[in-house]
N, CA, C and O of each residue as an XYZ file, in Angstrom:
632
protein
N     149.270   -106.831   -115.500
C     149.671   -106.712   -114.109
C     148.673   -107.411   -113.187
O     149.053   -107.949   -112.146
N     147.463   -107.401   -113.552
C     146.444   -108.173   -112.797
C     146.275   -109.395   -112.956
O     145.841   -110.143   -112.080
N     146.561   -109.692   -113.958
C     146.531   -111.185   -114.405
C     147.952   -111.941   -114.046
O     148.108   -113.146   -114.243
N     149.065   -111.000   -113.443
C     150.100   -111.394   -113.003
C     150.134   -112.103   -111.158
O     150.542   -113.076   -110.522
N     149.157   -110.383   -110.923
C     149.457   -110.682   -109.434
C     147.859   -111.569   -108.858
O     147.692   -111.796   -107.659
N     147.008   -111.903   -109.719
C     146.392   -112.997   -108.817
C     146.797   -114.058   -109.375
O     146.311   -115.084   -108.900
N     147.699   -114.219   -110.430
C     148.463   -115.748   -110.453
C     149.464   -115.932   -109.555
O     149.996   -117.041   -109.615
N     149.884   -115.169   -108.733
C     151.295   -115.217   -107.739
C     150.281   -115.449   -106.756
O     150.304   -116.570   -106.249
N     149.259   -114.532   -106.307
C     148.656   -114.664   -104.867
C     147.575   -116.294   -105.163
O     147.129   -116.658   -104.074
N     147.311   -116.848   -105.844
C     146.729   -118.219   -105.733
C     148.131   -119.500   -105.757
O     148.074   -120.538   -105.099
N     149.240   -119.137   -106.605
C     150.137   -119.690   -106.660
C     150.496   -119.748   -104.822
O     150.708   -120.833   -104.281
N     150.506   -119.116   -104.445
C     150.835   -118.931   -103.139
C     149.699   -119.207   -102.004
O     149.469   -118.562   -100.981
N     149.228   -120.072   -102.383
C     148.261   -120.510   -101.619
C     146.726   -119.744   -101.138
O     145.969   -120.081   -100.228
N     146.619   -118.754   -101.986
C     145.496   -117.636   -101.768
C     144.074   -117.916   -102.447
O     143.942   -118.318   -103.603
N     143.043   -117.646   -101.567
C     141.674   -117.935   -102.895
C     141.125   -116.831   -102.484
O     140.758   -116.356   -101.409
N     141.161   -116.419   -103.986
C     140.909   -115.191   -104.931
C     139.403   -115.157   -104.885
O     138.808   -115.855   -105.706
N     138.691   -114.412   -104.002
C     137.207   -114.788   -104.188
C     136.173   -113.544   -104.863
O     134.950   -113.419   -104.924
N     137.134   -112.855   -105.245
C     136.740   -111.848   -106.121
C     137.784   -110.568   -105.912
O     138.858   -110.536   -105.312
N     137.023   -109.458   -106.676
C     138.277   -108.578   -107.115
C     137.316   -107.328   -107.044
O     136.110   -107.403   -107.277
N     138.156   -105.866   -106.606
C     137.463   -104.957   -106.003
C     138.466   -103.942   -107.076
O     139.662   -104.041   -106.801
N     138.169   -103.061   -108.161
C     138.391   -101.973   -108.943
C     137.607   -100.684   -109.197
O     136.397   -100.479   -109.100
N     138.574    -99.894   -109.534
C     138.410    -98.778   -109.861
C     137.716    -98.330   -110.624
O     137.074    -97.293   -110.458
N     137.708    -99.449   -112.209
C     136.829    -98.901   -112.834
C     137.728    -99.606   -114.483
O     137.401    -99.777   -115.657
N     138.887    -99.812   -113.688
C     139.816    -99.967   -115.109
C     138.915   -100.983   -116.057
O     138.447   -102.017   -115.579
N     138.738   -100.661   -117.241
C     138.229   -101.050   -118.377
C     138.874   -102.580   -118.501
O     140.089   -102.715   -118.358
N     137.945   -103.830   -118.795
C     138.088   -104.765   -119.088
C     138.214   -105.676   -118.145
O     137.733   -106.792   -118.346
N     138.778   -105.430   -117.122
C     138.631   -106.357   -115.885
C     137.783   -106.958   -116.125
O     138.042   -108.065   -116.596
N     136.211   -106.552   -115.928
C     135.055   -107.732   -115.732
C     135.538   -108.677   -116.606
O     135.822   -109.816   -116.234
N     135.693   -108.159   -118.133
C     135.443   -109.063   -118.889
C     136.657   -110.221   -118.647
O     136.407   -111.411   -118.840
N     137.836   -109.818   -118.259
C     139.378   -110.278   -117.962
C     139.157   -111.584   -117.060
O     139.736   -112.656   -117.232
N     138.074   -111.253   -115.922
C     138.312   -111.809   -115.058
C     136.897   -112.296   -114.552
O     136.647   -112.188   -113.352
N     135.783   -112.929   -115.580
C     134.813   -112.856   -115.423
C     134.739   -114.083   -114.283
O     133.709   -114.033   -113.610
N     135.673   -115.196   -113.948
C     135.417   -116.159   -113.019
C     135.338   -115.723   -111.663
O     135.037   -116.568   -110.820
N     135.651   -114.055   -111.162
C     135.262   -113.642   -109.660
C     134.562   -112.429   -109.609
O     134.583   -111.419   -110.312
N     134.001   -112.732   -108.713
C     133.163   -111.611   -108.517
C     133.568   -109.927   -108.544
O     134.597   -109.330   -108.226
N     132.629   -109.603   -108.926
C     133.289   -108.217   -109.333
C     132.971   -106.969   -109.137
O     132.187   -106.495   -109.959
N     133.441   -106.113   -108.075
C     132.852   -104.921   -107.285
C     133.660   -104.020   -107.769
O     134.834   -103.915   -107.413
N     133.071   -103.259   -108.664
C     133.238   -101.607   -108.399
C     133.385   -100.634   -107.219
O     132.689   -100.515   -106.211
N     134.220   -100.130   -107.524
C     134.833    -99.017   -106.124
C     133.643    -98.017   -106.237
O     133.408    -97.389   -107.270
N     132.770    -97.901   -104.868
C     131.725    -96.548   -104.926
C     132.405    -95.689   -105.177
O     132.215    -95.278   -106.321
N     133.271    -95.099   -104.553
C     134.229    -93.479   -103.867
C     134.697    -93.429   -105.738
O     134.777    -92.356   -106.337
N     134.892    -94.458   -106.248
C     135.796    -93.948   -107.540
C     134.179    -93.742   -108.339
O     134.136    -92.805   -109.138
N     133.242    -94.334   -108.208
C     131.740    -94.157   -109.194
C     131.660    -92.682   -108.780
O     131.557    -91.837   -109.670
N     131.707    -92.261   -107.307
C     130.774    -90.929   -107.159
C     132.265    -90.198   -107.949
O     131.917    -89.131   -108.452
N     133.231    -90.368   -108.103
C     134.396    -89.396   -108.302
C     134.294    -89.198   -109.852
O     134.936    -88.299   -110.394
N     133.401    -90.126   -110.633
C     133.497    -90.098   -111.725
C     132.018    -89.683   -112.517
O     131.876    -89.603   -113.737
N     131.202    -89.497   -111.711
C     129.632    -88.410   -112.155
C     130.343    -87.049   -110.991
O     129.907    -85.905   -111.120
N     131.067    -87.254   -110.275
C     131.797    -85.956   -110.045
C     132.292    -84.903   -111.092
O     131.997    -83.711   -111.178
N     133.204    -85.736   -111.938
C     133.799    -84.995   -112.761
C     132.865    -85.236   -113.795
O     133.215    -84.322   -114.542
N     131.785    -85.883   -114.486
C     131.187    -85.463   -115.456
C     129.707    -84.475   -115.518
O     129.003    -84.170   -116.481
N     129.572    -84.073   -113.752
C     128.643    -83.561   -113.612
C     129.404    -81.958   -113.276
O     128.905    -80.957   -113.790
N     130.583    -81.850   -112.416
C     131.151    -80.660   -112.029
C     130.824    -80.651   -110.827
O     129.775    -81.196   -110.483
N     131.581    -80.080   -109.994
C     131.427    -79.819   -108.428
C     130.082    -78.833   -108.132
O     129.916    -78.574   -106.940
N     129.392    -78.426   -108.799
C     128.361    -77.444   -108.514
C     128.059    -77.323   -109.891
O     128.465    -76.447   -110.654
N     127.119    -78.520   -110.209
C     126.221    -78.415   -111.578
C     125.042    -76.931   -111.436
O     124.517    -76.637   -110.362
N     124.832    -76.238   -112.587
C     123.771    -75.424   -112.816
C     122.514    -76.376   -112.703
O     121.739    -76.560   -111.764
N     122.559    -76.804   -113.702
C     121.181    -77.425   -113.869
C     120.124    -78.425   -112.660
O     120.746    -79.050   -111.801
N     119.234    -78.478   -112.662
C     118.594    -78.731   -111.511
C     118.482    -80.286   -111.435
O     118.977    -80.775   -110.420
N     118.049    -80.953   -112.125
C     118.748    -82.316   -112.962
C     119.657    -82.858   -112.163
O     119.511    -83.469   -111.104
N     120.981    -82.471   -113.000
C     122.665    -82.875   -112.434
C     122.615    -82.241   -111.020
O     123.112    -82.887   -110.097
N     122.006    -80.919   -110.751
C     122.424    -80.789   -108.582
C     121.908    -82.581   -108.458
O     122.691    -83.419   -108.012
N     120.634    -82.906   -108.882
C     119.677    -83.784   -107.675
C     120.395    -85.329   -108.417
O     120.111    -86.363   -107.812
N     121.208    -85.450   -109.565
C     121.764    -86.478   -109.570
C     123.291    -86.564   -108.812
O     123.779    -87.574   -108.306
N     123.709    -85.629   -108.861
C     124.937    -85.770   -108.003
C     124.532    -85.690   -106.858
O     125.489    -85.912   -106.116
N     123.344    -85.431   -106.112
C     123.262    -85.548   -104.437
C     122.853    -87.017   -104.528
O     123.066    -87.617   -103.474
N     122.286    -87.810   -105.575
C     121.964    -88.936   -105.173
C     123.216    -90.060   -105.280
O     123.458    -91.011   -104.538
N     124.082    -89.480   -106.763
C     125.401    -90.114   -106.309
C     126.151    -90.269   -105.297
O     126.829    -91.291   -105.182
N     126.168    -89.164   -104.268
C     126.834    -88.742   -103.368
C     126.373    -89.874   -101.755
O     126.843    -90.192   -100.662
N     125.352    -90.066   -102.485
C     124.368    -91.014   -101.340
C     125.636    -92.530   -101.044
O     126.177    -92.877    -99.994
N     125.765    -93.233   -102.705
C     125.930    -94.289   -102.334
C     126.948    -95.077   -102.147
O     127.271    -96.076   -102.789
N     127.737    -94.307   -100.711
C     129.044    -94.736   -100.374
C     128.243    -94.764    -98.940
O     128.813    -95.337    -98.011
N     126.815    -94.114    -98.681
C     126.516    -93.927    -97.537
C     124.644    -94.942    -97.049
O     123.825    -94.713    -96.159
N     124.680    -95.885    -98.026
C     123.329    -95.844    -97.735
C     123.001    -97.346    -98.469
O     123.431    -97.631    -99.587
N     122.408    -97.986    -97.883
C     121.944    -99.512    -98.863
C     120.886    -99.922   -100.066
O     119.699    -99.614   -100.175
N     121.604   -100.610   -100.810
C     121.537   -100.565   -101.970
C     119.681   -100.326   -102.667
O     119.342    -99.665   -103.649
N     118.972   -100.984   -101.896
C     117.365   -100.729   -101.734
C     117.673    -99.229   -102.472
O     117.733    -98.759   -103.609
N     117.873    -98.671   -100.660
C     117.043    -97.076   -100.940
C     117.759    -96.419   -102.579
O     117.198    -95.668   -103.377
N     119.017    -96.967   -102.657
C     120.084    -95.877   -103.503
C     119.241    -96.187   -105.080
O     118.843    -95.466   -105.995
N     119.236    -97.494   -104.832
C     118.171    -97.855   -106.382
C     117.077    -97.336   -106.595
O     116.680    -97.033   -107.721
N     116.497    -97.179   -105.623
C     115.202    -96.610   -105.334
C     115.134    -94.944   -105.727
O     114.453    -94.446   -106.623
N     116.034    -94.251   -104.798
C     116.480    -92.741   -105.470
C     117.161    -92.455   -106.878
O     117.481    -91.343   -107.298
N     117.252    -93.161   -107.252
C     118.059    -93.270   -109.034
C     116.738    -93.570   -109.513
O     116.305    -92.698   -110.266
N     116.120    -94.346   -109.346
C     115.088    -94.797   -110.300
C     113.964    -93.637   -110.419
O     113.664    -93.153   -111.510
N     113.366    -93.232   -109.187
C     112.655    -92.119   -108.583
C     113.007    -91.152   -109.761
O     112.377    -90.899   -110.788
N     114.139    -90.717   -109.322
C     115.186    -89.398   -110.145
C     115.036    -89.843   -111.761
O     114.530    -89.101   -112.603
N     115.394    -90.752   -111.953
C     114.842    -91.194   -113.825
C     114.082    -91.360   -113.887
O     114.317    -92.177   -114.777
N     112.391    -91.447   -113.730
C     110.870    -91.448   -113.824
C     110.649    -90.106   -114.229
O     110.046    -89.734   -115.235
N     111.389    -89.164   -113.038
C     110.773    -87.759   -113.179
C     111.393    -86.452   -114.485
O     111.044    -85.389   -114.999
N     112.729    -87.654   -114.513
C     113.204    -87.054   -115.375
C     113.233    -87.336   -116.917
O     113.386    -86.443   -117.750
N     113.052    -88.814   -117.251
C     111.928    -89.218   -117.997
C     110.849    -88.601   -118.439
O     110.652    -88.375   -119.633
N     109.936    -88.228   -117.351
C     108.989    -87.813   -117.170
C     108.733    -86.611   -117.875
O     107.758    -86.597   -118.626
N     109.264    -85.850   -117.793
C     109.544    -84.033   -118.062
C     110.611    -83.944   -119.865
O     110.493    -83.054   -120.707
N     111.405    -84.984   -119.931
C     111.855    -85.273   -121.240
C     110.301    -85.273   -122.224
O     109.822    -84.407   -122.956
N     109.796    -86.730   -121.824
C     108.852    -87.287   -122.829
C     107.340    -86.149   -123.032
O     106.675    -86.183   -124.067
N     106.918    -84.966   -121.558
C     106.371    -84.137   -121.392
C     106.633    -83.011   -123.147
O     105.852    -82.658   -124.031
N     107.862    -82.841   -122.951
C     108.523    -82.014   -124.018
C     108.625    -82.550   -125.219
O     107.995    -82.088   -126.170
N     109.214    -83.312   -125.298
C     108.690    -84.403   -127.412
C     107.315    -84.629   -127.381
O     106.729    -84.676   -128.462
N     106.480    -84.827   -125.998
C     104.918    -84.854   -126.809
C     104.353    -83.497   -126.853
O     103.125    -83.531   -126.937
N     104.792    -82.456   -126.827
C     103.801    -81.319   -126.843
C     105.202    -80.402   -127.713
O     105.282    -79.173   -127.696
N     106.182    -81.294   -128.407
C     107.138    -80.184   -129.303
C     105.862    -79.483   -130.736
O     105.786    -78.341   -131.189
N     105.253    -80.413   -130.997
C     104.412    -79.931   -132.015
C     103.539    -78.621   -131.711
O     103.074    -77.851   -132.552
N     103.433    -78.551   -130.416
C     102.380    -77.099   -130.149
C     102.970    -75.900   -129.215
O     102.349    -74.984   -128.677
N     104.563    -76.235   -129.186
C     105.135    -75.395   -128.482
C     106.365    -74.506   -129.099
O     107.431    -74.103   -128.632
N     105.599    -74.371   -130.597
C     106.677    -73.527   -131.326
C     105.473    -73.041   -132.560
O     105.907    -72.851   -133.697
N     103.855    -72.837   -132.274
C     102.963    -72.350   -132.901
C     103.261    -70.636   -133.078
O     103.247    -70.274   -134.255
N     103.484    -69.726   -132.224
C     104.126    -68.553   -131.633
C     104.987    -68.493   -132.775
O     104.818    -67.484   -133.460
N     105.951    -69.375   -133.209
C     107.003    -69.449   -133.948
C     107.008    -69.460   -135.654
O     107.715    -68.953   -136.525
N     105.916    -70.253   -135.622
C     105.793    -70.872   -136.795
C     104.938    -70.095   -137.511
O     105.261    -69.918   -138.686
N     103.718    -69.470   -137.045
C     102.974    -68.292   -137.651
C     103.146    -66.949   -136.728
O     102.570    -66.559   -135.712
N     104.271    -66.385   -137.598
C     104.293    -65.144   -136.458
C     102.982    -63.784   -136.899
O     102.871    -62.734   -136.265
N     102.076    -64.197   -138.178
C     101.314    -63.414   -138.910
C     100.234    -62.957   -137.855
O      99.715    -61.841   -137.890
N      99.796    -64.412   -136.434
C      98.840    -64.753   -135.979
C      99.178    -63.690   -134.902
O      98.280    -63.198   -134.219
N     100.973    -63.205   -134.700
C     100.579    -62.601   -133.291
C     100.272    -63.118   -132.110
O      99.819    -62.450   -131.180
N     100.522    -64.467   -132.067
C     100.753    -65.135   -130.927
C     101.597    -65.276   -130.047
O     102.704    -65.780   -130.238
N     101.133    -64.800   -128.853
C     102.392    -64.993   -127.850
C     102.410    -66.617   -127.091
O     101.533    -67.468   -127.246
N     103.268    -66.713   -126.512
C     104.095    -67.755   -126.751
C     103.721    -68.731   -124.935
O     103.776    -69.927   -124.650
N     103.446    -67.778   -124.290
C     102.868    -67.755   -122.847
C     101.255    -67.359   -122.790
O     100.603    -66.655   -123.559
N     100.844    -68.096   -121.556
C      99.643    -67.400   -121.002
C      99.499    -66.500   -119.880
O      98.545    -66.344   -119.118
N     100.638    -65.934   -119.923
C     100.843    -64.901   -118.457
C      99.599    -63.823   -118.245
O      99.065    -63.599   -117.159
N      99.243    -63.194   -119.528
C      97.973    -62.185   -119.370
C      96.774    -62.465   -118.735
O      96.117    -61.840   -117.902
N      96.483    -64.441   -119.769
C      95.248    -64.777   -119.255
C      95.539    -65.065   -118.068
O      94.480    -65.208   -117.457
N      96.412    -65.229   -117.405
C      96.691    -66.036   -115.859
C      96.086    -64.868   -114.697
O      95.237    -64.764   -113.812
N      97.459    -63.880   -115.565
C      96.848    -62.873   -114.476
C      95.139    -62.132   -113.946
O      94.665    -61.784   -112.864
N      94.643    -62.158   -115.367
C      93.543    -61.607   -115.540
C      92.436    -62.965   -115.131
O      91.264    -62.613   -114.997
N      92.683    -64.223   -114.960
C      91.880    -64.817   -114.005
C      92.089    -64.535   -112.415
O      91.221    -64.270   -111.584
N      93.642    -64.684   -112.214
C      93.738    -64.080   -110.869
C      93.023    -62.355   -110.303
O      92.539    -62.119   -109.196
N      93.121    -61.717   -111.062
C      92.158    -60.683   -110.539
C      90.758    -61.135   -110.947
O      89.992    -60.919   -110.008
N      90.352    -61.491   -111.629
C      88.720    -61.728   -111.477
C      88.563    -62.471   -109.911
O      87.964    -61.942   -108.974
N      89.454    -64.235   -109.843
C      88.935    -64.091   -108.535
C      89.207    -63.623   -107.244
O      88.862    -63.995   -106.123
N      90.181    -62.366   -107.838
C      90.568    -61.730   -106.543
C      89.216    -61.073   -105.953
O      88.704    -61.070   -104.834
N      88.780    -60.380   -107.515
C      87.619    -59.605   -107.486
C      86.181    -60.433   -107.193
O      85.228    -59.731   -106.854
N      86.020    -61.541   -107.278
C      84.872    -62.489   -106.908
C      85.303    -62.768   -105.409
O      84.274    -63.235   -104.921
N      85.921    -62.747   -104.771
C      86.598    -63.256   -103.559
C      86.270    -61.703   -102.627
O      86.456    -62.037   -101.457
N      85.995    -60.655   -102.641
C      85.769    -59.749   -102.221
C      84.046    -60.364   -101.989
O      83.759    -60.999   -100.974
N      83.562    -60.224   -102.497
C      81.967    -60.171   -102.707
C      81.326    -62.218   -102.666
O      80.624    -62.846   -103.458
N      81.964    -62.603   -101.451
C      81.437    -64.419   -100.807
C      79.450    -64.419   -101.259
O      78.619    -65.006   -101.951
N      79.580    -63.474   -100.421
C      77.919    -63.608   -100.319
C      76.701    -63.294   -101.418
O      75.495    -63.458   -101.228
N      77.336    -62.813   -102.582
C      75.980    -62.735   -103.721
C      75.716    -63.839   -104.263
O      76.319    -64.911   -104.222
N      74.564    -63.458   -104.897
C      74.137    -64.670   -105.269
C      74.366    -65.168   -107.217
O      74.776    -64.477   -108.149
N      74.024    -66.217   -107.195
C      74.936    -66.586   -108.389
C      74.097    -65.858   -109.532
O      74.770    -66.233   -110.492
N      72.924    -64.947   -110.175
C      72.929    -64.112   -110.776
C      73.732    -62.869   -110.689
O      74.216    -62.585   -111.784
N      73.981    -62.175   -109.903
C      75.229    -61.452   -109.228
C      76.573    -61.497   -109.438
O      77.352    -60.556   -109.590
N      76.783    -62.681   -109.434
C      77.982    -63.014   -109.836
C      78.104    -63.201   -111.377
O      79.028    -62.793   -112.080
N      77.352    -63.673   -111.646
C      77.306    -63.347   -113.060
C      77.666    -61.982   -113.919
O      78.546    -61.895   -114.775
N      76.749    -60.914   -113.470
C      76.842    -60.016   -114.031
C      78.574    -59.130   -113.610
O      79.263    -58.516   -114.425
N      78.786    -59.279   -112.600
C      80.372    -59.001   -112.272
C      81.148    -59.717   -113.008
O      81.928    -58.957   -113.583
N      81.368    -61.002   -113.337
C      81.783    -61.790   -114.403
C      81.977    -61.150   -115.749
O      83.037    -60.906   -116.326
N      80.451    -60.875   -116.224
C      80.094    -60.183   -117.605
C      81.136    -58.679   -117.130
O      82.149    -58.438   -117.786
N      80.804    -57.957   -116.179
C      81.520    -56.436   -116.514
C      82.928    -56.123   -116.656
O      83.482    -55.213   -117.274
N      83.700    -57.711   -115.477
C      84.629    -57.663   -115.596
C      85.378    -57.744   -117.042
O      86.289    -57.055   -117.500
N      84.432    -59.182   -117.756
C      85.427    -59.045   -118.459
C      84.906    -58.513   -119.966
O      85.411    -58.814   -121.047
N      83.848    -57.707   -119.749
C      84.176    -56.125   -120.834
C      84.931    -55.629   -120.492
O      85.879    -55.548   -121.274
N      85.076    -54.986   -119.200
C      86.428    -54.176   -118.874
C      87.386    -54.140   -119.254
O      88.132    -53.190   -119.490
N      87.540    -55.649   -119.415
C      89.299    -55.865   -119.894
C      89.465    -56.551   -121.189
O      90.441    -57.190   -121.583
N      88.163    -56.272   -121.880
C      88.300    -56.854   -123.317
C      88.846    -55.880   -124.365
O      88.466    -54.710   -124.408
N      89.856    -56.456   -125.310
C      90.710    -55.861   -126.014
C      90.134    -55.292   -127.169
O      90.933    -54.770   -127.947
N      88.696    -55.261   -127.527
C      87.756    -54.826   -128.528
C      86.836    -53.816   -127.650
O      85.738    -53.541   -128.135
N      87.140    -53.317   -126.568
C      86.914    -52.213   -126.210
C      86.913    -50.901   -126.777
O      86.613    -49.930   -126.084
């Protein structure tokens, strides 16, 4: 049908200076002698439907707001926010395959009793310097020994 109706519209005195689709498969290749623009409204309609109108994941929200961009915004910035958005997400992928080897230790020797988080130690630095943060003005032998009592206090060989 396409190959019908720009042979009628050049037959008819028309120059065809390129061709504006939806998306239909093969065109480019069909019609590689004009230029060839993809419909935005049909691109965002189509990470629409493979993302869902209200993705969970935090990911797909911030790629569909950037899809959503580029019916509205020049081509610079839109490349620029896609690329941005794949660095970080890149980023946080390759984060996770380099540290898969030490993030299933918890798992792998459960003999060791390892938990799997550092939530205890977190907390228990946050009260030490809650507890150093009370007392600005001693001096750094002083602090020391509050250091030392604290953390007998909260040592598990108590």
């Amino acid at each position: 049908d396409y190959r019908e109706g720009i042979s009628y519209l050049e037959l008819h005195g028309y120059n065809v200076l390129g061709i504006v689709s939806d998306g239909l498969k093969g065109l480019r290749q069909e019609f590689y002698q004009y230029r060839f623009q993809h419909c935005q409204f049909h691109q965002v309609m189509t990470i629409r439907t493979k993302l869902t109108l209200h993705p969970k994941l935090q990911a797909s929200q911030e790629l569909l707001g950037i899809a959503k961009m580029l019916c509205h915004t020049d081509k610079d910035s839109f490349i620029g926010a896609l690329d941005a958005w794949q660095e970080n997400t890149r980023s946080a992928y390759m984060s996770l395959k380099r540290n898969m080897p030490w993030l299933w230790t918890f798992y792998d020797f459960p003999e060791l009793q390892m938990p799997n988080i550092n939530n205890e130690l977190e907390a228990l630095n946050s009260a030490l310097k809650a507890n150093l943060n009370l007392h600005k003005g001693i001096s750094k032998e002083r602090r020391k020994v509050i250091i030392q009592d604290f953390l007998k206090a909260h040592s598990p060989c108590r």
